[in-house]
Every structure is written in C-alpha cells, then in structure tokens.
N, C-alpha and C positions, 0 to 999 in steps of 0.2 A: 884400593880399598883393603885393608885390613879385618882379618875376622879370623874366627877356629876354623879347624879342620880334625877331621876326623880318621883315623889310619883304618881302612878295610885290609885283610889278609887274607890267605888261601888257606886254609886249616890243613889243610896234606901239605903242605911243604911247610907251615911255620904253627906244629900242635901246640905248643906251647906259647898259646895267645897270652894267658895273665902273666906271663913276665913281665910286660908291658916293653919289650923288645920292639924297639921302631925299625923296621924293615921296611923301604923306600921300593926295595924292587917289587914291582909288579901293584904299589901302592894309586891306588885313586882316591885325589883330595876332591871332598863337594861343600863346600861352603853351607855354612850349619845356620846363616840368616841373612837375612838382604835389608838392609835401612832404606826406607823408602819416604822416611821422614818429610813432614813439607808436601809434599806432593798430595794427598788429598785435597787440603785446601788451596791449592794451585789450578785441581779441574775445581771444586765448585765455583771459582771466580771465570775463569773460561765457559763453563755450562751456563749459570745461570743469565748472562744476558740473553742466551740466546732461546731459554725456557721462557723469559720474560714476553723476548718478541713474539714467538711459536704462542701465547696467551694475549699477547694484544691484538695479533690477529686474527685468536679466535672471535673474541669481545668485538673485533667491529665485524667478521663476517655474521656473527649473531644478531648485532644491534640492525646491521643491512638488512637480515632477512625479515629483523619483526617488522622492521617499516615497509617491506615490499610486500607481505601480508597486510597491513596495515592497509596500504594506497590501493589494494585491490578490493578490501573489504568497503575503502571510501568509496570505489569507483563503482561499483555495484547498485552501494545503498543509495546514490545518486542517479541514476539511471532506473534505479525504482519508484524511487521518489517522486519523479514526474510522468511513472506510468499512470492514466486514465485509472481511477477516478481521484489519484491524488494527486497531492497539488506542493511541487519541491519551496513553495514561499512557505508554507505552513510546519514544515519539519524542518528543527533545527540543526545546526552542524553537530556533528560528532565532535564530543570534549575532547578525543584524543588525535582529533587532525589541529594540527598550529593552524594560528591565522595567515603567516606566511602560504602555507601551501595552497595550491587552487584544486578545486574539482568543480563539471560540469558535465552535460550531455547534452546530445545531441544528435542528428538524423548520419546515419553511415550510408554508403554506396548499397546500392541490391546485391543480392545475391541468385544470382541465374541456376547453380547449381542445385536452387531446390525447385525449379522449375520442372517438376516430374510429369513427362509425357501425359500418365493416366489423368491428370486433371485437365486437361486440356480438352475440355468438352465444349461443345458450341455451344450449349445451356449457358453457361455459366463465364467463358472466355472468350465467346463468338470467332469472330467477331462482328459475324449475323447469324442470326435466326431468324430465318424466313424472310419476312419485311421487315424485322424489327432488328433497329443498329444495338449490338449489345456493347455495355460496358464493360471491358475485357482488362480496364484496371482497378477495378473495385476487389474481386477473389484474386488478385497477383498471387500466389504464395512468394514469391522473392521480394516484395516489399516490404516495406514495413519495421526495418531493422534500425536497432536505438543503441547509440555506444555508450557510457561514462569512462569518463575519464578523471584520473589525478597525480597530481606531479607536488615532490615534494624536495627541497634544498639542503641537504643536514652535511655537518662535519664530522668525521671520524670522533666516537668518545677517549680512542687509545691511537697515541702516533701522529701525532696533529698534522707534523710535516708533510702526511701524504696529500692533506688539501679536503675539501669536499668531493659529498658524491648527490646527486641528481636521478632520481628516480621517477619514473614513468609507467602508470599501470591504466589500463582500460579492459572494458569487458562489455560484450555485448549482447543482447535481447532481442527478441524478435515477438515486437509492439503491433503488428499487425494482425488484430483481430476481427479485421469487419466490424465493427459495432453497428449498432442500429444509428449511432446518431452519427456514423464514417459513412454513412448512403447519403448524406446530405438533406436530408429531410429533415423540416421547421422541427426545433426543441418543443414547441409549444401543441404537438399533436402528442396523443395514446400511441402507445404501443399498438394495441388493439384496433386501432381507427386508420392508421397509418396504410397507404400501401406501399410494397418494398415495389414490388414488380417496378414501379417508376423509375427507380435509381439502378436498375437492374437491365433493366430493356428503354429503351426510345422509341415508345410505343405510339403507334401516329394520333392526333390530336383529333377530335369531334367533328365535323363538317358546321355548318350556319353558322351561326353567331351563340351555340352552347359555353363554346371555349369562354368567350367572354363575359356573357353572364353568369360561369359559376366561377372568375376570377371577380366582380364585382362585388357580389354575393358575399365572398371570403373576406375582401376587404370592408366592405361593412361591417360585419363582424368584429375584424380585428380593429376598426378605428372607430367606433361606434363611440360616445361620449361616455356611458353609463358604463363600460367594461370593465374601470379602476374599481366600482362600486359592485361589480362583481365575482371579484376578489376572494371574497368572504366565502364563497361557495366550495372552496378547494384550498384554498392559499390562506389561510388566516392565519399570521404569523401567531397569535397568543398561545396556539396549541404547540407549534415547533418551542417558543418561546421556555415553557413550563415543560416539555420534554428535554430539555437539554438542562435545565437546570437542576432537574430531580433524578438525571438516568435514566429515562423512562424509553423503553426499546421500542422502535416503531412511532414515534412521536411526531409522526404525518399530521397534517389537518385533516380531518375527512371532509371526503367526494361529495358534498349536497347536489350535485347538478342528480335533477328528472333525466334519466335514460329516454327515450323512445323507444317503445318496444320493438325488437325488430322483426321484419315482414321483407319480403320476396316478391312484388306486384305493379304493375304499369299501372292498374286500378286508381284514378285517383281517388274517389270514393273510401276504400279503403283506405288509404293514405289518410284523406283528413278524418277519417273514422279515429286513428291511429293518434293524432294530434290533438283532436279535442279530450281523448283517454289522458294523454299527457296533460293536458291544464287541469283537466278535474284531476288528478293524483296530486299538483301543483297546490292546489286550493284544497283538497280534501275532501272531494266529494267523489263520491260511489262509482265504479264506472258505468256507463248504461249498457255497455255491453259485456260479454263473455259469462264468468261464474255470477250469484247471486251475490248481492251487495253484502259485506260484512257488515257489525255494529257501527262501527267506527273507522274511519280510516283518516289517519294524521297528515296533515297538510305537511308540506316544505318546512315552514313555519314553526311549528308543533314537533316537528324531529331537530329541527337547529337547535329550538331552547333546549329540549330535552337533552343533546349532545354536550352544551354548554353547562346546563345545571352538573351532569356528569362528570367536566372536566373540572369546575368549581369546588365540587366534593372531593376529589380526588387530592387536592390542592389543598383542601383545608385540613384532613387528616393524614398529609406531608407534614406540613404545619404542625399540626399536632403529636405529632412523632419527636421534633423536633424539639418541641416544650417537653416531651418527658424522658429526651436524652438525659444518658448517665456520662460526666460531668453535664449538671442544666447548665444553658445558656446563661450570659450574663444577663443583670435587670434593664441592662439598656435593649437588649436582643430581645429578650422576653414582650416587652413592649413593644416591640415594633412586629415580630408578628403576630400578637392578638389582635394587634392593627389591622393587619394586612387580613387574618383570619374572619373579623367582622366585617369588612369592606367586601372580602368573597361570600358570605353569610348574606350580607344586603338585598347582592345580584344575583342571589340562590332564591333568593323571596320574590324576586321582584320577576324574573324568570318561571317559577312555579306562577304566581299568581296569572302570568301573561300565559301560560301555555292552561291552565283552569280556563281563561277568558275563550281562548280559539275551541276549546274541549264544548264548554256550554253552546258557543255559535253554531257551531257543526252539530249540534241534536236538533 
C-alpha cells in the first residue's frame, strides 16, 4: 500500500526543523490515511440478511403470541357460554376465531385439593345424621369443575419453510354452585313451596298408606284435563310476548293463582274455615270471617281484566310513540299500526265493559 508519511524529529538534536532537512535517524513513519474503500457496502450485504431474519422471527414470535392470547380468550368465552343460565347454541362464534379452528367444553376431573377438612361437617356431608342417609355429593366442593377449550392450525406469516404451528389453550371454572334446581327438585315448584331438606337428607317416609295418597293427590293435579286451560294464571305468553318486543324489564306474566292463607293447625275446622275464605276471594265476596267486610272486593276475574286492560294501554302508547317518531314511519308502517292500535282499543272496551258487568254483580 502506498501513501505519505510524515518525518517527526527530536528538536534538541535537529533545532533547525524548517530546513526541511530529512533526518531518517531516530525518524518514525505513521501513515497519514487508510483506504478502506468498498468495505462498507460489503458488511451492509453481510448484515442485512441476517437483520432480515432477526425481524422475521420477531413477526411470527408476535403473530404466535396474538393467536395464543387469542385461543385463550376463545377458550373462556366458551366455557362461559354454557354456564347456567346460558345457553352456548344462542351466542354466536367469535368473528375472530376462523372456521377451521375448533373450541368447546366440557366436565374436567375433580379436584380433591379443595376438599377442606373444615367443611366436612355431618350437616351438610354426613354421611349420616342420626337416622337420616345424608347426601354428601350435593355440597362436594371438588366438584363441579368445567374446562374450554381451543385449538387453532396457522402457518408462519414470515419463513414459510419452517412449516406450521398448532396451538392449544384451555381454562377452567368452577361450575358448582349448588343451585336450587342441582337438588333435583321438579322445575315446576316455587322456590318458596319447595322443600330442600329432601334432596339434602333421606328423610324416612310416613307410615299407612299417607305416602301414597299424597303421591295421588300430586298426580291429579299434574295430569288433570283442565291444567293446559290453566295456563293463563301465571304463564300467559302475550305478556312475555309484548315485553321482549318493546324492552320492557321484568316482562313476566303475573301470578293470578288465590294463595291460601297460611295457618299452622291439625283443626280441620279451621282448615275448611281457611278454604271457603279462598273461593269467596276467588268470586269476590267479603270474607265472613276476620276484619269487617270492605266496599268492594274484586273477584280473580275483575283483577285478570284489569291486568290486561293495563297491559293493552301500555301497548298502545308504544304504538303511539312509534307514529310520532322522528324520521315517521313509512305509510305502509303507519297503517298497519293504527291497525294493530284499534284492534287493542277494541279489547280495552270490551274488557272495561266486562269488568263494569262483574263490578255491578258484586253490589
């Protein structure tokens, strides 16, 4: 390599530097530049494949981890899905799981570790109580556990050659709540009317022949001809019907059934005292016993319409709400509920006049 050089001297042995006097002895040459030409662009061709790759595998360890977030957030909301009281047919799939991928749930093994000594009371996990066989798997705490799961199949977005990857996420809940309706007791009883103790204890059954005439009794009841036609008393869909259409919170049908008052008594005397107060409340007459009779007292009959004129009004200044939106309805719209508005107007009239008729009867 070729280049200058520069002469350094000792100024005590050579004072007379600007002669320009080249003196070799005790002379040190340091080269005055280095060509290194080419050589930068020789590492960025060396560096950058290898920044390339150090960036492709950031891009799919990133893309890896949204989708392993992703299948856990699936595997959850699946798992929730079908906890009591809702229902995983009714909620649709997450837009962001592909139809390739699967999720589902399902019952997991127990878990004994929460089986904590202090619950282990003979109350409540026996597995007797005195005479009584208790049910000691109803309060388990280790039951009851619900997993989801989801599994998803994706290829690298950067590096194809490495292949796919396969992911796998679950999570689990602990679904065991006891509920009133996990004691096994008919859907079709009150809370209130219900006894748990049954599904709690094995409790010994009546002596005679009791047992079997108040299972008779029940089945009467429940298979009795007329009970479709009793319906109306609690179940009437047209009230559900018009709450789910308008948003209306609490959009039950109301209770018509007669209570019996409740009494504490072997007395039968009492008792049918108790029953005939029930049909006159039924019919609307006074009772003959207890406080003084009021003016008036409204039969079964006389609170139904009343309920229904109610639900009728409510209905029609929906309706009417609806004619004085801002954009109005179209004329086709318009039409059809002043339809529907006088059709409810009809059975508003014909309801009042029925419930005037039972009002005159009862004076």
């Amino acid at each position: 390599m070729v280049g200058t050089s520069t002469l350094i001297t000792d100024n005590n042995r050579f004072p007379h530097a600007g002669d320009k006097v080249a003196a070799w002895r005790g002379a040190v040459h340091f080269p005055a530049g280095n060509s290194r030409r080419g050589l930068a662009p020789l590492e960025l061709v060396i560096a950058v494949p290898l920044f390339l790759f150090i960036m492709a595998l950031m891009i799919n360890f990133a893309t890896v981890s949204a989708w392993r977030v992703r299948g856990l957030a699936v595997a959850r909301q699946t798992v929730w899905t079908q906890r009591h009281p809702r229902n995983a047919a009714t909620v649709p799939r997450p837009d962001y799981w592909p139809t390739p991928a699967t999720l589902g749930a399902g019952g997991v093994q127990d878990a004994p570790i929460l089986d904590d000594p202090r619950v282990n009371l003979p109350v409540v996990r026996g597995p007797n109580l005195g005479t009584f066989r208790v049910n000691d798997q109803l309060l388990d705490p280790t039951r009851g556990f619900r997993q989801g799961t989801s599994e998803i199949t994706r290829d690298f977005p950067m590096l194809a050659s490495l292949g796919g990857y396969r992911l796998g996420s679950g999570t689990t809940i602990l679904d065991n709540c006891w509920r009133y309706r996990q004691t096994g007791l008919p859907y079709w009883w009150h809370d209130h009317w219900a006894h748990r103790l049954t599904a709690v204890y094995q409790l010994p059954t009546a002596g005679g022949n009791y047992l079997t005439l108040y299972v008779q009794a029940a089945l009467s009841i429940l298979n009795m001809p007329q009970r479709s036609d009793l319906l109306i008393l609690d179940r009437d869909p047209e009230f559900a019907a018009y709450a789910a259409r308008f948003g209306w919170r609490g959009g039950g049908a109301p209770d018509f059934h007669p209570g019996l008052s409740r009494f504490c008594s072997l007395d039968l005397s009492l008792a049918q005292d108790r029953v005939e107060n029930l049909i006159d409340r039924i019919g609307g007459v006074a009772p003959k016993q207890g406080p003084p009779p009021v003016a008036h007292v409204p039969s079964l009959a006389e609170r139904m319409a009343g309920a229904y004129i109610g639900l009728y009004r409510r209905v029609i200044q929906e309706l009417q709400n609806q004619l004085n939106a801002v954009p109005p309805p179209s004329p086709a719209q318009i039409a059809a509920i002043q339809a529907e508005m006088a059709d409810l107007q009809q059975k508003v009239d014909t309801l009042e006049a029925f419930r005037q008729s039972l009002q005159d009867h009862g004076r």
